[in-house]
C-alpha positions as MATLAB code, in Angstrom:
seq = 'XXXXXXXXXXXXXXXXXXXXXXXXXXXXXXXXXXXXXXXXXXXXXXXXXXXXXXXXXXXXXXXXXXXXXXXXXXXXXXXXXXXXXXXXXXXXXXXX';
ca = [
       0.000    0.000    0.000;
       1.604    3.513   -1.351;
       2.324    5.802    1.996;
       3.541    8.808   -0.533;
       4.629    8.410   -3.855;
       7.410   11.584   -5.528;
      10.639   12.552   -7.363;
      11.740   14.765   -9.906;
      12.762   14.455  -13.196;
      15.086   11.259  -12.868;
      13.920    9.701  -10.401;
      11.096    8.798   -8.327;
      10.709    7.812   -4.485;
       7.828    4.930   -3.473;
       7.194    4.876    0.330;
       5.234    1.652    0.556;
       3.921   -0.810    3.110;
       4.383   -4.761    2.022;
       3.368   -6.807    3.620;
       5.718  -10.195    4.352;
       4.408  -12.176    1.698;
       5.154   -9.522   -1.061;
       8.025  -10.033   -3.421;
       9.714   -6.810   -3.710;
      10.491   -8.116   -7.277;
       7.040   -8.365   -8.077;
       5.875   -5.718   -6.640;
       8.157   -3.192   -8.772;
       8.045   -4.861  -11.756;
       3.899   -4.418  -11.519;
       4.452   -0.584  -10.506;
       7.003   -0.376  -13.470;
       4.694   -2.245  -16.054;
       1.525   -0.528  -15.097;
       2.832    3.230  -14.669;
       4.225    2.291  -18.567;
       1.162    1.423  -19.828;
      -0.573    4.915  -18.012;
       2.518    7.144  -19.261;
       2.045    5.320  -22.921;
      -1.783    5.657  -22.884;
      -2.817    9.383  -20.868;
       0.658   11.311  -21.721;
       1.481    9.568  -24.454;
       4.846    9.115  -24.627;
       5.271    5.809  -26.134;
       9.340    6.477  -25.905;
       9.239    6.379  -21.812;
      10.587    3.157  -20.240;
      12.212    2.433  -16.723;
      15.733    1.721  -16.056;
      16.221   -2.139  -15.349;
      16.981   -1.380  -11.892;
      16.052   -0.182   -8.659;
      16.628    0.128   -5.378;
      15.647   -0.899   -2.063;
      15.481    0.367    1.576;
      13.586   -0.523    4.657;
      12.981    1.445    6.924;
      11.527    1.310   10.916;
       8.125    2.673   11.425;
       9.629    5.108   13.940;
      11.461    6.988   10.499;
       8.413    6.910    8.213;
       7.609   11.020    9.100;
      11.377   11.381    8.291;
      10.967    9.326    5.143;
       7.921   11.328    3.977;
       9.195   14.306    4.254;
      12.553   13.727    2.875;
      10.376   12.296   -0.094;
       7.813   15.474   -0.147;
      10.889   17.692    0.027;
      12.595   16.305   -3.285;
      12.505   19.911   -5.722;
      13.851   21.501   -3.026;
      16.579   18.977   -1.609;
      17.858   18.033   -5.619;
      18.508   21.849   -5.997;
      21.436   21.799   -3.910;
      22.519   17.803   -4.248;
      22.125   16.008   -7.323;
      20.819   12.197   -7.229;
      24.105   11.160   -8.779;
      25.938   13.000   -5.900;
      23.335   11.444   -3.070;
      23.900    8.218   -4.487;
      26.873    6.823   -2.855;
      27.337    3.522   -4.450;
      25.931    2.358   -7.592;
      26.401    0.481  -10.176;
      26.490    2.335  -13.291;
      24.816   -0.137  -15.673;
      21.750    0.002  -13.421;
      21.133    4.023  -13.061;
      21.676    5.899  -16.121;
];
């Protein structure tokens, strides 16, 4: 279930709760395939596609107001710190 869902231009941010019997696989690659199909269909940019990656990060339900924000906050936090620079370890065939 989506908590808050936002990015910017490169990227987006999902703050979800799974619950244990989700596949984080699955999960993204139905939020990938479906947000396709609504970007191909009501924008209609039949060019847009996902990268093949993603990633990952739990976190404690004591940090979710921390998380939201951070996520709500994005315009203004990538205008002094790129993703690329916030990124600290990647691997490049997987982000751009």
């Amino acid at each position: 279930m989506p908590v808050i869902i936002g990015g910017v231009i490169d990227h987006v941010h999902l703050l979800v709760s799974l619950k244990p019997t989700h596949q984080i696989s699955e999960v993204l690659r139905d939020i990938k395939r479906k947000s396709s199909e609504w970007v191909h269909k009501e924008i209609g940019d039949r060019g847009f596609v996902w990268q093949d990656g993603y990633g990952v990060f739990s976190v404690s339900l004591s940090q979710i107001p921390t998380v939201r924000r951070y996520i709500e906050n994005q315009e203004d936090h990538h205008r002094t710190r790129t993703f690329r620079e916030e990124y600290v370890e990647f691997d490049e065939r997987y982000l751009w």
